[in-house]
Backbone and ligand atoms as CSV (ligand in chain L), in Angstrom:
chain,resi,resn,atom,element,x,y,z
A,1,UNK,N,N,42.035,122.096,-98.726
A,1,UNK,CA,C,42.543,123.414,-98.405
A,1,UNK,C,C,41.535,124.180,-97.586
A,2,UNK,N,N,40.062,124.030,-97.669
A,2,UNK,CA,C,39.750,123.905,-96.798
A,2,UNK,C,C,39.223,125.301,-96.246
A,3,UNK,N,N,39.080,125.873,-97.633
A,3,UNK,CA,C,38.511,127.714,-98.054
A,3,UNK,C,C,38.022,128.407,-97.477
A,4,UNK,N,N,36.713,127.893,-96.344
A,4,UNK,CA,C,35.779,128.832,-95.639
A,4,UNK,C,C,36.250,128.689,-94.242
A,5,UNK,N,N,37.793,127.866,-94.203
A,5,UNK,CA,C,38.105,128.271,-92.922
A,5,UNK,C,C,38.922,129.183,-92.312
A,6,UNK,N,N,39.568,129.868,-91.366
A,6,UNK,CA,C,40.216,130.560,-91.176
A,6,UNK,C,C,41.970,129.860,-90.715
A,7,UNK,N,N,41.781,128.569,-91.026
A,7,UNK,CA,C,42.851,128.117,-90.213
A,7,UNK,C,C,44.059,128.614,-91.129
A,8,UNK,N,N,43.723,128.608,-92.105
A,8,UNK,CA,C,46.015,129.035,-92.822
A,8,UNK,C,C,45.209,129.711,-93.771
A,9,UNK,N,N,45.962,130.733,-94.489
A,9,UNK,CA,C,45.811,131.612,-95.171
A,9,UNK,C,C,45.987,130.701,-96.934
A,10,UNK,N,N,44.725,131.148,-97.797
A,10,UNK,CA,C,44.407,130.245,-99.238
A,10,UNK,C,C,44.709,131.316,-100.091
A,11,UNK,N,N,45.367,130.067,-101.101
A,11,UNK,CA,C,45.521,131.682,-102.282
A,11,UNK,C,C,44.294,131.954,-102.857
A,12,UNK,N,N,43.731,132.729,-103.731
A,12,UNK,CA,C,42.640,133.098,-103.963
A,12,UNK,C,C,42.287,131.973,-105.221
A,13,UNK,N,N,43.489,131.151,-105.707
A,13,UNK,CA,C,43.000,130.640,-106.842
A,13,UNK,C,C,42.622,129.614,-106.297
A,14,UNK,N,N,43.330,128.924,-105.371
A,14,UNK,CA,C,42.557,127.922,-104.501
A,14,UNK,C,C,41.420,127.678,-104.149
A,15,UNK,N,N,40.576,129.264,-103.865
A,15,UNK,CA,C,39.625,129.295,-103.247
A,15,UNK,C,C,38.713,128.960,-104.603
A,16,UNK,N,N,38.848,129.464,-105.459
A,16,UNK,CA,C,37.598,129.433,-106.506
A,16,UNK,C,C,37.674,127.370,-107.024
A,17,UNK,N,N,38.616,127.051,-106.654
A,17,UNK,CA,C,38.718,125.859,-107.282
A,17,UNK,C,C,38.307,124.298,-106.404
A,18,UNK,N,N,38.351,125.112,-105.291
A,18,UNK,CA,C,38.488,123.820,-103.783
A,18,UNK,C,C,36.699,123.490,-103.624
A,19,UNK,N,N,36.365,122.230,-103.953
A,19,UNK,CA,C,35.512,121.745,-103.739
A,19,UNK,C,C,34.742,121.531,-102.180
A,20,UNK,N,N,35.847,121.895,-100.989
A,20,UNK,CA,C,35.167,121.703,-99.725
A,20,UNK,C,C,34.704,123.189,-99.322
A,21,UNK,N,N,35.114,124.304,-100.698
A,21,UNK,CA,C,34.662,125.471,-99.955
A,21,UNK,C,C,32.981,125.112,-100.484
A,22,UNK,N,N,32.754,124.891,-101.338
A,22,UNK,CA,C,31.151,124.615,-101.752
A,22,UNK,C,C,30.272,124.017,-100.511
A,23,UNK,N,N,31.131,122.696,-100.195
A,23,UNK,CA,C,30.486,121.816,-99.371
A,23,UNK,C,C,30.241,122.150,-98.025
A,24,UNK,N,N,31.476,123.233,-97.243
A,24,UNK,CA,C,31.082,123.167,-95.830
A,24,UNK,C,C,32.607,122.601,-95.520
A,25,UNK,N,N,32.851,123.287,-94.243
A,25,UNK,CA,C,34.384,122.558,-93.590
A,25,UNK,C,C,33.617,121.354,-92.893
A,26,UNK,N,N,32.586,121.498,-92.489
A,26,UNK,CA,C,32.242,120.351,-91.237
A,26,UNK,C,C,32.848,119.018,-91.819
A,27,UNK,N,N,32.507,118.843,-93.161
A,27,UNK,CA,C,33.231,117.246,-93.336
A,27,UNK,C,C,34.458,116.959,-93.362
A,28,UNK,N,N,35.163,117.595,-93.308
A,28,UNK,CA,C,36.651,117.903,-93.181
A,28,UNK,C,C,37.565,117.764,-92.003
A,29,UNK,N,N,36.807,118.153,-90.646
A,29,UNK,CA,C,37.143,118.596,-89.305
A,29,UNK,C,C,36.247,117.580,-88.413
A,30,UNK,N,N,36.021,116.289,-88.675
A,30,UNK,CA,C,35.091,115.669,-87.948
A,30,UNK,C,C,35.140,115.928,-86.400
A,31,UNK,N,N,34.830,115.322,-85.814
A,31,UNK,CA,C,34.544,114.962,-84.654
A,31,UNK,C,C,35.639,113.833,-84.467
A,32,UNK,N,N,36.529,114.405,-83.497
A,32,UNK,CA,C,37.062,112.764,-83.009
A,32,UNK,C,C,36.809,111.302,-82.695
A,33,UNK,N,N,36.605,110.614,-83.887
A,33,UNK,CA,C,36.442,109.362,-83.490
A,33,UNK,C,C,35.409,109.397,-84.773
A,34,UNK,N,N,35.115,110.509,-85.057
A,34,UNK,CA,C,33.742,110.495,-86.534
A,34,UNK,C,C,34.428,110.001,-87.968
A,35,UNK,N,N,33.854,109.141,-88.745
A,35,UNK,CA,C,34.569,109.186,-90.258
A,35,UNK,C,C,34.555,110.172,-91.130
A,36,UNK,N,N,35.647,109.628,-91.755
A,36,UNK,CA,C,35.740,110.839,-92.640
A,36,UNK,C,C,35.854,110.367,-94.041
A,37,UNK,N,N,35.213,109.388,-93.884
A,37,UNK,CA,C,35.189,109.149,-95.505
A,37,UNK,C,C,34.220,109.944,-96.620
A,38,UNK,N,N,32.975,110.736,-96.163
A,38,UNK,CA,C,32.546,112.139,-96.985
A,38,UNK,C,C,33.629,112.852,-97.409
A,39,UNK,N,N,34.657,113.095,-96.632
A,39,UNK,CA,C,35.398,114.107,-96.942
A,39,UNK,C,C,36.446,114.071,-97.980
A,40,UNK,N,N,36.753,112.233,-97.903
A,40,UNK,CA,C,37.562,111.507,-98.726
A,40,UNK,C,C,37.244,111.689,-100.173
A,41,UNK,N,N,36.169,111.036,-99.639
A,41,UNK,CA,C,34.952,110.961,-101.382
A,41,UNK,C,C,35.234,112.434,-102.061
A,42,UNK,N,N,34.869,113.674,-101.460
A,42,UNK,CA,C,34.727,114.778,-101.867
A,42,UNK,C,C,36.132,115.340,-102.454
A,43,UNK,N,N,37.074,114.430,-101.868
A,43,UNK,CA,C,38.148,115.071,-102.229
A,43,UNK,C,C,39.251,114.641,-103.565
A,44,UNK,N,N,38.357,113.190,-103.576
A,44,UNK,CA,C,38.393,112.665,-105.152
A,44,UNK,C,C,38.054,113.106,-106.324
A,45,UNK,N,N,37.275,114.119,-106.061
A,45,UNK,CA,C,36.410,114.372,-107.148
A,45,UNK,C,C,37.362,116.481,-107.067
A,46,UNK,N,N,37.841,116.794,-106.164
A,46,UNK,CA,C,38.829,117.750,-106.515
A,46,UNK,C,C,39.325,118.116,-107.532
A,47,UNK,N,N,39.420,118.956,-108.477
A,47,UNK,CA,C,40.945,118.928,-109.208
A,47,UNK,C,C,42.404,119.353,-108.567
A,48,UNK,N,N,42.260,120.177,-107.402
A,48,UNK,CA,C,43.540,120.733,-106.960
A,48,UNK,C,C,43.871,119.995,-105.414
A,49,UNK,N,N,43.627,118.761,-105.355
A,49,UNK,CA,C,43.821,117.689,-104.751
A,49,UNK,C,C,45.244,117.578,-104.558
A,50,UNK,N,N,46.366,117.246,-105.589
A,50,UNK,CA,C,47.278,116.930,-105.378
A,50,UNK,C,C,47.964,118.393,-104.640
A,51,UNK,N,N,47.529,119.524,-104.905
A,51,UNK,CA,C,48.269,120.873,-104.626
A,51,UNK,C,C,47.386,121.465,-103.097
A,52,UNK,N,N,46.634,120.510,-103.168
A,52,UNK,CA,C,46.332,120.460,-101.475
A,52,UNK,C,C,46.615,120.148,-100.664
A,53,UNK,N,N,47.250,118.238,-101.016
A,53,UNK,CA,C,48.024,117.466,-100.136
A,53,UNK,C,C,49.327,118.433,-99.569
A,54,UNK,N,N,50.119,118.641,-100.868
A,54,UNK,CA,C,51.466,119.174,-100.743
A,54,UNK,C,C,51.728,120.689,-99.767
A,55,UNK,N,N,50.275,121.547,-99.715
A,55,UNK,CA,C,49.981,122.247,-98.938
A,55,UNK,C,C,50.224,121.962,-97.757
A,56,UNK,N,N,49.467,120.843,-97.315
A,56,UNK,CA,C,49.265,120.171,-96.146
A,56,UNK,C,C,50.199,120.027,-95.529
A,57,UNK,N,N,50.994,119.629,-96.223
A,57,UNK,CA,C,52.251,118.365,-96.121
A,57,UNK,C,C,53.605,119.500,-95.940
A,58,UNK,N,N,53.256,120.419,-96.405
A,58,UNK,CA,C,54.562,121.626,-95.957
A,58,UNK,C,C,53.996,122.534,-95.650
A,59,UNK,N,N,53.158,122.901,-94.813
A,59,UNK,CA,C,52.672,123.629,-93.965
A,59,UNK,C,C,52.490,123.128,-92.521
A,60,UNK,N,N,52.567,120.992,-92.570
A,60,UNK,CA,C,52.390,120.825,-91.359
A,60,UNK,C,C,51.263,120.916,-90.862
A,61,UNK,N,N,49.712,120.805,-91.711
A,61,UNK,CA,C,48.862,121.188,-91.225
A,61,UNK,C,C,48.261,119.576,-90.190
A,62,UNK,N,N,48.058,119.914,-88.927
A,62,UNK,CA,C,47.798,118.204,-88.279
A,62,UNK,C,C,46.395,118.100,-88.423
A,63,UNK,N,N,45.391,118.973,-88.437
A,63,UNK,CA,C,44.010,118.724,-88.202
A,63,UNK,C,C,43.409,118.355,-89.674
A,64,UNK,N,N,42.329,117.798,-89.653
A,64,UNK,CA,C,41.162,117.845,-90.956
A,64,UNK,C,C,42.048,116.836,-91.963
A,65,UNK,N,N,41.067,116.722,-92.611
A,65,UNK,CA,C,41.363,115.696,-93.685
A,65,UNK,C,C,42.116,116.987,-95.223
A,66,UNK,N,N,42.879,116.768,-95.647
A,66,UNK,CA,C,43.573,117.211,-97.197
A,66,UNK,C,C,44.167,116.530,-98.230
A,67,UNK,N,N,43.730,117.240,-99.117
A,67,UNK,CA,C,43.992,116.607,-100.312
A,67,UNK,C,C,43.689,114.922,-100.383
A,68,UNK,N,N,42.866,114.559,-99.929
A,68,UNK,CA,C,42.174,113.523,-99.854
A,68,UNK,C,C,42.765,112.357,-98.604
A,69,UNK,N,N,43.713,113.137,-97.751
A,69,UNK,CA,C,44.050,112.143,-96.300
A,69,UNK,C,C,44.022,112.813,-95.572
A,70,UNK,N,N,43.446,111.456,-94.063
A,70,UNK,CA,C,43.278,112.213,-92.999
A,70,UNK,C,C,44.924,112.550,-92.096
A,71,UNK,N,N,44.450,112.821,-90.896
A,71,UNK,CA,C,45.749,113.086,-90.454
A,71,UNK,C,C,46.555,112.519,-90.455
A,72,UNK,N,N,46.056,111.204,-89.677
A,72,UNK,CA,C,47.037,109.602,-89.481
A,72,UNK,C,C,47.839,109.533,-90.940
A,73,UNK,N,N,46.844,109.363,-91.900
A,73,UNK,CA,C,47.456,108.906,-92.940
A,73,UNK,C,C,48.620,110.042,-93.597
A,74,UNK,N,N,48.206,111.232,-93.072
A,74,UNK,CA,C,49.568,112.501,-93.573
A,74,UNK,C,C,50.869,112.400,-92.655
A,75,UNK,N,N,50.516,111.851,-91.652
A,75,UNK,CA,C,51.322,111.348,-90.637
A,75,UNK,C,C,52.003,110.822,-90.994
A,76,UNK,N,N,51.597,109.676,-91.543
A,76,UNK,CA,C,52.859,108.123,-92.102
A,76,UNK,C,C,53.696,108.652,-93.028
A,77,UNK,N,N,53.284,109.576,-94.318
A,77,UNK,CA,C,53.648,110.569,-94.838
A,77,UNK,C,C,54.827,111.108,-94.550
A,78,UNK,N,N,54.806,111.761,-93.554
A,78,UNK,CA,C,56.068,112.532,-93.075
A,78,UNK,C,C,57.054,111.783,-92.522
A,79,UNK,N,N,56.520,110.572,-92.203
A,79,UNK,CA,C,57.335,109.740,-91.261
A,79,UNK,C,C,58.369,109.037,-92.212
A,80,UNK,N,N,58.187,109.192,-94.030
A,80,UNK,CA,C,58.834,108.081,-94.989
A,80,UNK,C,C,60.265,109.139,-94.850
L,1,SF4,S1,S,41.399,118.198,-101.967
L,1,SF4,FE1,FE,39.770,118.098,-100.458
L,1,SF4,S2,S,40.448,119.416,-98.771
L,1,SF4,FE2,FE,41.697,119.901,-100.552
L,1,SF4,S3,S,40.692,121.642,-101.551
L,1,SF4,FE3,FE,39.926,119.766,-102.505
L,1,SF4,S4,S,38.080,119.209,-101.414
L,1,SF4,FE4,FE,39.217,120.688,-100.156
């Protein structure tokens, strides 16, 4: 979800709970072509993981890694 960024608006309970606000967006938003498996890892260890994906996932968000997948993989996602 992805807390200290400005990209979509977080509920506040989100914010206290989201493990990438601790960490920093940078691992989240790589660099094209950069891994993102930090971000993966980090997002295992989430509790509001699953209510991140679903964020993601109906909000349409295309960039950064959520709820523990990157885009591609939220991609295939939408595509079922
Ligand atoms: S699942 Fe990952 S992207 Fe979502 S709030 Fe947790 S750490 Fe952030």
């Amino acid at each position: 979800m992805h807390a200290d960024t400005t990209l979509t608006p977080a509920a506040p309970s989100w914010k206290e709970q989201a493990l990438c606000a601790q960490t920093g967006a940078d691992f989240f938003f790589p660099e094209p072509g950069s891994s993102v498996r930090d971000a993966k890892r980090i997002c295992l260890m989430c509790d509001i993981r699953t209510d991140c994906l679903e964020y993601a996932l109906t909000h349409d968000e295309r960039f950064g890694v959520w709820g523990g997948l990157s885009e591609k993989e939220r991609g295939r996602l939408r595509r079922r």
